[in-house]
C-alpha positions in Angstrom: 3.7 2.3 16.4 6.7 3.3 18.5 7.4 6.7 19.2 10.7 8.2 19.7 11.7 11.2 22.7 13.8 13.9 21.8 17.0 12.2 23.2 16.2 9.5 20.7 15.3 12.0 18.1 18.8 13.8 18.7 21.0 10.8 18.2 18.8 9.5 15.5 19.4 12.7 13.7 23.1 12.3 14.0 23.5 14.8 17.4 21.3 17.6 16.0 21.0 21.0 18.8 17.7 21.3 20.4 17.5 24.4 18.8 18.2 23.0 15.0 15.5 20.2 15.2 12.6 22.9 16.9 13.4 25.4 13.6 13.3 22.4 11.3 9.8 21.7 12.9 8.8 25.2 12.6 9.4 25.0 8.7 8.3 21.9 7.8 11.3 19.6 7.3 10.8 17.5 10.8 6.8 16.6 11.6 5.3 17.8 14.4 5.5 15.9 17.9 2.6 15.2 19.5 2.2 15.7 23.5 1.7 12.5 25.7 1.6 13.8 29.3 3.6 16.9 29.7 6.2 15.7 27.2 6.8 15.2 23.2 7.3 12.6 21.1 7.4 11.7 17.6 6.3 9.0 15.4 9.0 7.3 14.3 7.8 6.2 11.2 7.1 9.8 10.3 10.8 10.7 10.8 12.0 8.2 8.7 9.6 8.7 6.1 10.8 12.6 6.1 14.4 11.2 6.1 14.0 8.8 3.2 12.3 11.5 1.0 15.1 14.5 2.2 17.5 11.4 0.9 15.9 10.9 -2.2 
């Protein structure tokens, strides 16, 4: 399982604003991260399995 940080998260999603990918969060379209120490990560299978679905 490898999980990605935002800064991977950002340039995975093409550059995305902080503020874009925490309001696709909110709604639903990105999982949630989960918190390892004080900061967030997600999973990145979860993001590509969201991706490949939004692609479908």
């Amino acid at each position: 399982m490898h999980y990605l940080s935002f800064s991977q998260l950002q340039d995975k999603l093409g550059g995305r604003g902080r503020t874009t990918i925490y309001r696709d969060v909110h709604l639903g379209r990105l999982p949630k991260p989960m918190k390892i120490g004080s900061r967030l990560y997600w999973n990145e299978a979860d993001i590509d399995a969201t991706l490949q679905a939004n692609a479908e």
